[in-house]
C-alpha positions in Angstrom: -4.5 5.9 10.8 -3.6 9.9 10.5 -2.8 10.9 7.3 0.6 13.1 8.5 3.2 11.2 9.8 5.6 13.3 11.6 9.2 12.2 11.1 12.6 13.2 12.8 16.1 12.8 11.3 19.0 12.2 13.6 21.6 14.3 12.1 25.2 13.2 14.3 29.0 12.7 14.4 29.9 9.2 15.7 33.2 8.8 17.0 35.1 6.0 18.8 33.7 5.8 22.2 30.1 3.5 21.4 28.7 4.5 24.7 28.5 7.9 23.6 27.4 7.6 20.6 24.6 5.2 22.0 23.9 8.3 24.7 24.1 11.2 22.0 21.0 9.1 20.2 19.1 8.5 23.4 19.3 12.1 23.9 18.4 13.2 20.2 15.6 10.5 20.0 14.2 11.9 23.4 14.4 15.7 22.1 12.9 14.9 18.2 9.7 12.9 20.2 9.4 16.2 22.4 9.0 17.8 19.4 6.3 15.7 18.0 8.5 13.2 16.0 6.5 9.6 15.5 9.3 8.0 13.6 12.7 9.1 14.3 15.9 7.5 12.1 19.4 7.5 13.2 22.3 7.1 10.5 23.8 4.1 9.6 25.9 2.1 12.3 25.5 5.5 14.6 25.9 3.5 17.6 30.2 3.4 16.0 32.7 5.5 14.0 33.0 4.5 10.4 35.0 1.7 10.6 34.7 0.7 7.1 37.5 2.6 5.9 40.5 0.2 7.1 40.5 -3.9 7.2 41.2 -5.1 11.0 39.8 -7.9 12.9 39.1 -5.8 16.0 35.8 -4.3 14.7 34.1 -7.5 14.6 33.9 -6.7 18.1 31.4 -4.4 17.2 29.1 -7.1 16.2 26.2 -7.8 18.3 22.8 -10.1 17.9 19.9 -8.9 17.0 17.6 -8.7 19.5 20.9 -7.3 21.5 22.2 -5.1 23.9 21.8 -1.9 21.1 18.6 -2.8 20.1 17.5 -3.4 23.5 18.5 0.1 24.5 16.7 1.8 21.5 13.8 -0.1 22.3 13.1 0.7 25.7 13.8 4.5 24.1 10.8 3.7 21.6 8.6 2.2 24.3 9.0 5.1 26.2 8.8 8.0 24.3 6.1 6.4 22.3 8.0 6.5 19.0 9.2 4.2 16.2 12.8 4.5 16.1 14.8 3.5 13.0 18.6 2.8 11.9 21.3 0.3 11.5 23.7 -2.2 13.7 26.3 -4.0 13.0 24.9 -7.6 13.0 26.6 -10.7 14.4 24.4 -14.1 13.1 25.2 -16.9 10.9 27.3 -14.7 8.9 28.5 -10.4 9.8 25.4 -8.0 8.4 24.6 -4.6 8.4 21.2 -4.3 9.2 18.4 -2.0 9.5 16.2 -2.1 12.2 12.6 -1.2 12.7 11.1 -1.0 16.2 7.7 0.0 17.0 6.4 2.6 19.5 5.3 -0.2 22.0 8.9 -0.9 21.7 8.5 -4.2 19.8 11.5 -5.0 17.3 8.0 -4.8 13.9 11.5 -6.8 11.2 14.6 -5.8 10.2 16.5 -5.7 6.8 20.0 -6.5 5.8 21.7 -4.3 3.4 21.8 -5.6 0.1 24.4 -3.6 -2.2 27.8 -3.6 -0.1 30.6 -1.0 -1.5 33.5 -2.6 -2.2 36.1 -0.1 -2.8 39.4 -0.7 -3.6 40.7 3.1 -2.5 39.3 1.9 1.5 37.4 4.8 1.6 34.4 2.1 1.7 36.1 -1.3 2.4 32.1 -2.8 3.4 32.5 -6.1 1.6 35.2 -7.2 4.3 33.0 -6.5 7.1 29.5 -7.4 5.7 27.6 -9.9 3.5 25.4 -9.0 1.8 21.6 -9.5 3.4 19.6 -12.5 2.4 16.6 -11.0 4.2 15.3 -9.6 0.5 13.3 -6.3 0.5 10.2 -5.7 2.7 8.1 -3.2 4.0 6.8 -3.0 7.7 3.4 -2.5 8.6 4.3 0.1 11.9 1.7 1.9 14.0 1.4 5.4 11.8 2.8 4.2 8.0 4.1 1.1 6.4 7.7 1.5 5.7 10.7 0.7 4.2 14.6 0.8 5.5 16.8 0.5 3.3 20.8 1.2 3.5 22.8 3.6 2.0 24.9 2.2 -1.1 21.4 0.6 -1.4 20.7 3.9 -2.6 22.0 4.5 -5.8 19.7 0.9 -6.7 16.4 2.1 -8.4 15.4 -1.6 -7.7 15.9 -2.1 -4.0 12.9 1.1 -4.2 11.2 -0.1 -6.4 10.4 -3.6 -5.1 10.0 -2.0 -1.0 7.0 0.8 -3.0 5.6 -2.6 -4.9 5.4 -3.9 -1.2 3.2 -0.7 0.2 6.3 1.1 1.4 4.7 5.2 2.0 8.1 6.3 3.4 11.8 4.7 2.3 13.9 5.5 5.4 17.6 5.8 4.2 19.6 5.6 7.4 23.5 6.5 5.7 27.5 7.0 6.0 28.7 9.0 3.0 30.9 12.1 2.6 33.8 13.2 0.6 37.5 12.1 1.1 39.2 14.7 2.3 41.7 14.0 -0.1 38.8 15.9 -2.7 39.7 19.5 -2.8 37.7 20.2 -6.0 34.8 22.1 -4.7 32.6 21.6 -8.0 33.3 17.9 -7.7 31.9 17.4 -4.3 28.8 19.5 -5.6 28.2 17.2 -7.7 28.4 14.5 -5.6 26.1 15.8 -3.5 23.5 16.8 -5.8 23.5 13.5 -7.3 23.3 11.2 -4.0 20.0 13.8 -3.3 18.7 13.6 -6.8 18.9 9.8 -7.1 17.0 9.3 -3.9 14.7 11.5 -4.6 14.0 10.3 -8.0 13.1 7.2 -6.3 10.3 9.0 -4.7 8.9 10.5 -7.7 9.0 7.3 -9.6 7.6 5.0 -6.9 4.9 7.6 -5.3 5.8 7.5 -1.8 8.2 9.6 0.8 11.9 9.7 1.0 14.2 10.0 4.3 17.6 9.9 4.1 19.5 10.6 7.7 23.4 10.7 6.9 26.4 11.7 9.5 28.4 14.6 9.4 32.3 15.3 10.5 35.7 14.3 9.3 36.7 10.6 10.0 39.7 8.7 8.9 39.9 10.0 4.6 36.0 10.8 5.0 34.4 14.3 5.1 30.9 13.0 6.0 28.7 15.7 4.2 25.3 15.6 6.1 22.5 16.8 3.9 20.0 14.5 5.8 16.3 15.8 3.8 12.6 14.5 3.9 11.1 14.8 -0.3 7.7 14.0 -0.9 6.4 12.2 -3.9 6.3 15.0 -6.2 10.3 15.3 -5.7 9.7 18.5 -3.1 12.0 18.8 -0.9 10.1 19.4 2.7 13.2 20.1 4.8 17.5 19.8 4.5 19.9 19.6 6.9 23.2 21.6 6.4 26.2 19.7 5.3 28.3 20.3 8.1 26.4 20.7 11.6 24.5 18.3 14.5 20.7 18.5 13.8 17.7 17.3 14.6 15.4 18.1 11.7 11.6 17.3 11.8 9.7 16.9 8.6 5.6 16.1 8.0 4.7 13.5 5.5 1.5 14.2 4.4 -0.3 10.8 3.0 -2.8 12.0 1.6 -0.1 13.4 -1.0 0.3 9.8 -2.1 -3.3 9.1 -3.0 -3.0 12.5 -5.0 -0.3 11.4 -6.8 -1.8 8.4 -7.4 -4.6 9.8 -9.3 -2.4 12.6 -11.1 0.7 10.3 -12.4 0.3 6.8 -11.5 4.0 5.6 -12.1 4.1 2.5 -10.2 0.5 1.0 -11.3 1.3 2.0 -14.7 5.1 -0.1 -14.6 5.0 -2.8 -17.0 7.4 -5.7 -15.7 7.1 -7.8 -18.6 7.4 -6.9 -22.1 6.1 -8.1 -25.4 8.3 -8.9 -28.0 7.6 -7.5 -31.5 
């Protein structure tokens, strides 16, 4: 197995018409494998606008299984462009789920994950908790053809946990496929700085403490009270930041996760062997 992995981040607007959304991400997974992408990550529920932010029966609509038409469509994508293609789908099973998907590049769906931490937010800004339950699927980490990964959901982000126990599980790179932005309602520009900074320096804080890769891929554009605020980044162990995305443009960015950084790491501040789970009492 190389030691760089070369990842691309599907930076995108997703607006009401699924079929082009679906056909914008065929296109940018095609273009980020051209340019030497072996794991390319879409934002969360790309394939749909944001419906979260109003309560009505007609998104459940949405829904689809999984294996499904979506998935199906993304896999032939992987299959042929040789790529491991990331990001989540609105999930119709025993109960409604937002889920991450992982497919490989032979195009075989290699497990999925369903978000764990739904928002619940009274202002409908994030009204998830009507939509989704939350995933019963606990918190693995798939074995794929170049690096063993995790995918994890964005409010999942904010969770040291939900890291912590994907790393424990040989994670080497947390994919963080994500909807998140400021309502537009926010003019108070050293508020949404903050913001900002935070959602980066909590995820990659998560890096730093569990010795592996971080890759969050967020949307961008205004939709219903949000001002999705891009940002999509690759950090490395250390907490470097390898490459950004701007907070307000389409972008494909491709970042190179060196492995190898990981076994340095390992050796120079060995965080996660070092955790103690249970304490003694004195």
């Amino acid at each position: 197995m190389k030691s760089e992995v070369v990842v691309g981040l599907v930076q995108m607007h997703s607006g009401d018409d699924v079929n082009a959304n679906i056909s914008k991400a065929v296109s940018r997974i095609a273009d980020a494998a051209s340019r030497g992408a072996q794991i390319v990550c879409l934002p969360e529920l790309f394939n749909a606008p944001y419906f979260c932010q109003e309560q009505d029966d007609k998104y459940f609509d949405l829904a689809e299984e999984i294996p499904g038409k979506t998935s199906a469509i993304l896999s032939e994508e992987a299959r042929k462009h040789g790529v491991i293609v990331i990001t989540s789908l609105f999930e119709k099973a025993e109960k409604f789920y937002n889920t991450a998907v992982v497919i490989d590049s032979d195009g075989k769906l290699t497990g999925k994950y369903r978000k764990v931490h739904i928002p619940d937010d009274p202002s409908n800004h994030y009204d998830e908790a009507y939509y989704f339950a939350s995933g019963d699927l606990g918190f693995p980490a798939f074995q794929t053809k170049v690096a063993k990964v995790g995918a994890l959901i964005c409010f999942d982000q904010w969770f040291p946990e939900a890291a912590r126990l994907e790393a424990a599980e040989g994670a080497q790179i947390l994919f963080y496929p994500t909807a998140i932005g400021w309502p537009i309602s926010q003019t108070r520009e050293d508020l949404n700085r903050a913001e900002n900074d935070m959602w980066k320096t909590i995820q990659i804080s998560h890096g730093i403490a569990n010795n592996c890769f971080v890759v969050a891929v967020n949307r961008i554009g205004v939709q219903g009270t949000l001002n999705f605020w891009g940002s999509s980044f690759v950090s490395d162990p250390y907490g470097r930041v390898l490459v950004a995305a701007p907070i307000d443009k389409e972008t494909i960015l491709i970042g190179k996760c060196d492995l190898s950084v990981i076994d340095q790491k390992k050796k120079d501040w060995p965080f996660l062997h070092a955790r103690q789970i249970k304490y003694e009492q004195r």
